[in-house]
C-alpha positions, -999 to +999 in steps of 0.1 A: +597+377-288+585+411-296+608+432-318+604+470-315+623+507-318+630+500-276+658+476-287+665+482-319+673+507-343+640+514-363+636+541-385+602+557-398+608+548-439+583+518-442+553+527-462+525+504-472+524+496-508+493+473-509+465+456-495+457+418-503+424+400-490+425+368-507+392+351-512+381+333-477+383+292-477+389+265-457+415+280-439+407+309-416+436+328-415+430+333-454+399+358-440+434+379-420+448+410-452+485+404-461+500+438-462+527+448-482+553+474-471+582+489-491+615+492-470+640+522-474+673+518-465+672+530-430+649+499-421+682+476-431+693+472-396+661+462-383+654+439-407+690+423-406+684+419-370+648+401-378+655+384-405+691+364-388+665+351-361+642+333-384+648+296-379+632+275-409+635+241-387+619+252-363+589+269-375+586+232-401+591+206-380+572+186-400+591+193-431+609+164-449+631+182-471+658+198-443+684+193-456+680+218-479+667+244-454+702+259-452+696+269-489+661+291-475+679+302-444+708+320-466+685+335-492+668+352-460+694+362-445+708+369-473+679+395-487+688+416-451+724+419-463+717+433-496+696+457-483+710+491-494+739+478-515+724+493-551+704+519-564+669+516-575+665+489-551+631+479-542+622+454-508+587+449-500+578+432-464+546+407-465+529+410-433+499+393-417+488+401-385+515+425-376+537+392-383+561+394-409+559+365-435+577+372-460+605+396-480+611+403-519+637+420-527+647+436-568+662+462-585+647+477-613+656+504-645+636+520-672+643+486-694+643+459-670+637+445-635+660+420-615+649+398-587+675+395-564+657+376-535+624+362-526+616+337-499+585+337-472+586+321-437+560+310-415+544+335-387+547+304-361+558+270-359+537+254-390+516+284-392+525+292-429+510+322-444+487+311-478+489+332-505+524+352-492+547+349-523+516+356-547+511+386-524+546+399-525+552+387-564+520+410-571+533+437-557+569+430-574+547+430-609+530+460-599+561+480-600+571+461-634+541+473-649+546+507-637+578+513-646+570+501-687+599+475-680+601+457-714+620+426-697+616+405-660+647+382-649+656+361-623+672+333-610+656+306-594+672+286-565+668+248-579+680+229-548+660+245-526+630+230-504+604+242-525+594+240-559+606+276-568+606+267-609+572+259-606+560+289-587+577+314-612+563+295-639+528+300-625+540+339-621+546+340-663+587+333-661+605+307-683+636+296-690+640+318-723+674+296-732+677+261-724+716+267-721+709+298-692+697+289-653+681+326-659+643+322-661+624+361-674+593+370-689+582+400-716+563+427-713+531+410-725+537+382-699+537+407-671+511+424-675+486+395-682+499+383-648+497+411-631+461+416-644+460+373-631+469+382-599+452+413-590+418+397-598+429+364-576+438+381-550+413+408-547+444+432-542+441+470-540+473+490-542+472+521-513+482+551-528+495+579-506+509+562-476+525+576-452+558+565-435+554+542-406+572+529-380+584+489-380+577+490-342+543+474-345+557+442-360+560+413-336+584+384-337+586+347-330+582+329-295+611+311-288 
């Protein structure tokens, strides 16, 4: 299925944020870029209409943990809802491949930066996209850094079918009070995982972008 501005209400707001071309491996889609876009408002019902057509059983088969794919499904779907709801909103769009592969959305101040939602999906049934959420959390950090946020905080889904506490952990977060589900990270943290990441990932921020249509993205086969 290929989704474009024929059949769907696309909007010219997308710009791309950053460029990562992770280190090649076994794997030979790790040699394809991920590209990161930042979404604007006007992009909400296009992604809305992706996003609710994403269908995590199908694209795992293989997966053992179902039953909690409800719990992904709703955070994605989820993300195209909030969309627009709240100033200083930020939502960046992983994309490999003109496929999109992911979706992090936060919303930041001059003190602190909120994660709101953060999940990534395969491009094709079992074709998952290495290196996605360190793509799009690099780019969420990058903003952090920018902005001089003193303090990073989020809450991390616990029953879902991945190991979402770990990853953030990995990213510099931790549960701050054992009594609180709300895992954040100081300034120092940030930066010396941004730094992490940047290096890791061999990404390069693209300054100067101009806005582009979502036309070019393509969807799933059914």
């Amino acid at each position: 299925m290929n989704i474009s501005s024929k059949n769907q209400n696309t909007t010219f707001t997308a710009r791309q944020f950053a460029v990562v071309k992770p280190l090649a491996d076994a794997i030979a889609d790790s040699h394809k870029p991920i590209e990161i876009y930042t979404l604007g408002q006007k992009d909400k019902d296009f992604m809305t209409k992706f996003l609710s057509q994403i269908n995590m059983e199908r694209l795992l088969p293989s997966k053992r943990n179902k039953k909690n794919f409800s719990v992904w499904q709703g955070l994605i779907q989820f993300m195209g809802d909030f969309m627009g709801t709240t100033a200083r909103q930020r939502v960046f769009l992983a994309v490999q491949d003109k496929k999109p592969c992911g979706m992090l959305v936060s919303v930041c101040n001059k003190r602190k930066c909120e994660l709101v939602g953060f999940a990534t999906w395969p491009v094709g049934v079992e074709q998952k996209v290495k290196n996605a959420g360190r793509a799009l959390f690099t780019a969420f950090l990058d903003v952090v850094s920018a902005k001089k946020c003193k303090n990073l905080k989020l809450e991390p889904i616990l029953q879902g079918p991945t190991d979402a506490v770990g990853f953030y952990k990995k990213m510099g977060l931790e549960f701050k009070d054992p009594h609180l589900s709300t895992m954040s990270a100081g300034r120092k943290d940030i930066l010396a995982t941004f730094a992490e990441q940047v290096r890791a990932l061999n990404y390069k921020k693209i300054s100067k972008s101009p806005q582009v249509s979502l036309e070019f993205l393509t969807g799933f086969s059914k």
